[in-house]
C-alpha positions in Angstrom: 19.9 -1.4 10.2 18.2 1.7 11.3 18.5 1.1 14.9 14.9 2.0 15.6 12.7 -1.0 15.6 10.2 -1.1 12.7 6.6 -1.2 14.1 3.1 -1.5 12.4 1.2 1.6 13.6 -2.0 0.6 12.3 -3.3 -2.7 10.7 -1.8 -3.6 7.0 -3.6 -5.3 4.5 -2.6 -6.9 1.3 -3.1 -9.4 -1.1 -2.6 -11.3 -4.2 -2.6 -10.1 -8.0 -5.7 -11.0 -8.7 -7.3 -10.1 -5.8 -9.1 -13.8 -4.7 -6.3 -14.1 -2.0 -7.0 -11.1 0.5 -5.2 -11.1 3.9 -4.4 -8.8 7.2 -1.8 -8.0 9.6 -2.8 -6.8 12.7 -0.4 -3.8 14.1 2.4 -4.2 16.4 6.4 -5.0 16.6 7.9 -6.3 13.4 11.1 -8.1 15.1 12.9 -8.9 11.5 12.4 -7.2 7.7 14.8 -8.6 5.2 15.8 -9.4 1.8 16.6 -13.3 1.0 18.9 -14.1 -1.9 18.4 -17.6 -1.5 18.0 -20.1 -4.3 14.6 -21.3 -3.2 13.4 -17.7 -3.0 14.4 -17.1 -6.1 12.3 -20.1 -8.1 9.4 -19.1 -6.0 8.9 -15.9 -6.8 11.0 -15.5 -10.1 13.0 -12.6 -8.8 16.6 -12.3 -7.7 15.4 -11.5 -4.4 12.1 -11.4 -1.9 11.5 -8.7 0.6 10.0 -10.2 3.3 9.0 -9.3 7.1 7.8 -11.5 10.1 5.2 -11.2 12.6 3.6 -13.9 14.9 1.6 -16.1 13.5 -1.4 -14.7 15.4 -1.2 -11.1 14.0 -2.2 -12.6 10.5 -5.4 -14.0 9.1 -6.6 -14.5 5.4 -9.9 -11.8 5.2 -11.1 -13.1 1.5 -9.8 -16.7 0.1 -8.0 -19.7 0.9 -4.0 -20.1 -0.6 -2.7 -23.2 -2.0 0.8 -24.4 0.0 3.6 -25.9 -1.3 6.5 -27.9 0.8 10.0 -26.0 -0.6 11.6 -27.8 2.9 10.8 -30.1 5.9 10.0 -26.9 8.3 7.7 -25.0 6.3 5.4 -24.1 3.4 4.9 -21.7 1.1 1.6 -20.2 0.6 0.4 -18.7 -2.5 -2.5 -17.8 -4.7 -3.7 -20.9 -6.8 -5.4 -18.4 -9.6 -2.7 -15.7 -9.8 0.5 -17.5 -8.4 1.3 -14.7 -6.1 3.6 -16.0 -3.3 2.3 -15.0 0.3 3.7 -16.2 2.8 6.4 -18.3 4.6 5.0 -20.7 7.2 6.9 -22.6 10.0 5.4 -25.8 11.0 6.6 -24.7 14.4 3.6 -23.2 15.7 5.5 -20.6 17.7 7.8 -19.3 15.2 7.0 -16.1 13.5 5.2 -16.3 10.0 7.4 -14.3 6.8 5.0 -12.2 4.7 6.4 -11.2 1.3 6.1 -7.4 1.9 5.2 -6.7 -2.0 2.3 -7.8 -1.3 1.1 -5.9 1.3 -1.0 -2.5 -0.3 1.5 -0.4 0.9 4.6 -2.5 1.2 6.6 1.2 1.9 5.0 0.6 5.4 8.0 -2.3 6.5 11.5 -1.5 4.9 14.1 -4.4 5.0 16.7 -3.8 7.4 19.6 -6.3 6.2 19.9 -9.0 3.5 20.3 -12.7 4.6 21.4 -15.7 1.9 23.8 -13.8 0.2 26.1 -16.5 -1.1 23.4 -16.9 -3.6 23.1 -13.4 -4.7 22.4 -13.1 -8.5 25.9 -11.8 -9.8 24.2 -8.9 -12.0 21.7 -8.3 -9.1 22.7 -5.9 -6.1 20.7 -2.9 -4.2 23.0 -0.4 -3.0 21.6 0.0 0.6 24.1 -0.1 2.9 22.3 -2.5 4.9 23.9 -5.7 6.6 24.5 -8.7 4.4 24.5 -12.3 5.4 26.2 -15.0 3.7 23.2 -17.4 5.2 20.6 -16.8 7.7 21.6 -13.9 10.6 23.7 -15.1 13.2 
């Protein structure tokens, strides 16, 4: 990890491929920006791996249509567009826990860098960045 904490100097927009799905994250601290190799992750979004970020769920609204959700576990939904299929976001039932955004979708997903990889033990074999960055063989500890 970089050792500075990765902040949101201004508000972030992004949105789905299509464009019916538009959302917004209002600026502040980003307290974790990973990569997640797990299995679910993977069937979502049909990639080896999701860059994702997390801010409280009150720094996010949706600006221009409604997502469909879908139940991948017992704690939490995805959400995604039901025209394009773009996967969102990750969304804790637990009201206070922070909400994952999929950082390719922001406009400018340069703006939150992942700073360590979490579910590696279901890395794709022929799939690897070479980033240095800490790797966890689940969630971080």
């Amino acid at each position: 990890m970089s050792g500075k904490p990765i902040s949101l100097g201004e508000d972030a927009a992004g949105g789905c491929l299509c464009g019916a799905v538009r959302f917004l994250v209002a600026a502040g601290a980003v307290p974790e920006s990973g990569y997640c190799h797990c299995r679910t992750c993977q069937r979502q979004s049909g990639a080896p791996v999701v860059a994702w970020f997390a801010v409280s769920p009150s720094r996010f609204r949706y600006l221009q249509g409604a997502p469909a959700t879908y139940r991948a576990s017992p704690r939490a939904a995805r959400e995604f567009c039901s025209a394009c299929g773009t996967y969102l976001v990750f969304r804790e039932d637990d009201a206070a826990a922070t909400l994952s955004v999929n950082t390719a979708t922001l406009d400018d997903p340069a703006l939150v860098p992942p700073e360590f990889h979490i579910y590696c033990e279901s890395r794709i074999a022929w799939f690897d960045t070479s980033d240095g960055l800490p790797r966890h063989a689940r969630g971080r500890p």
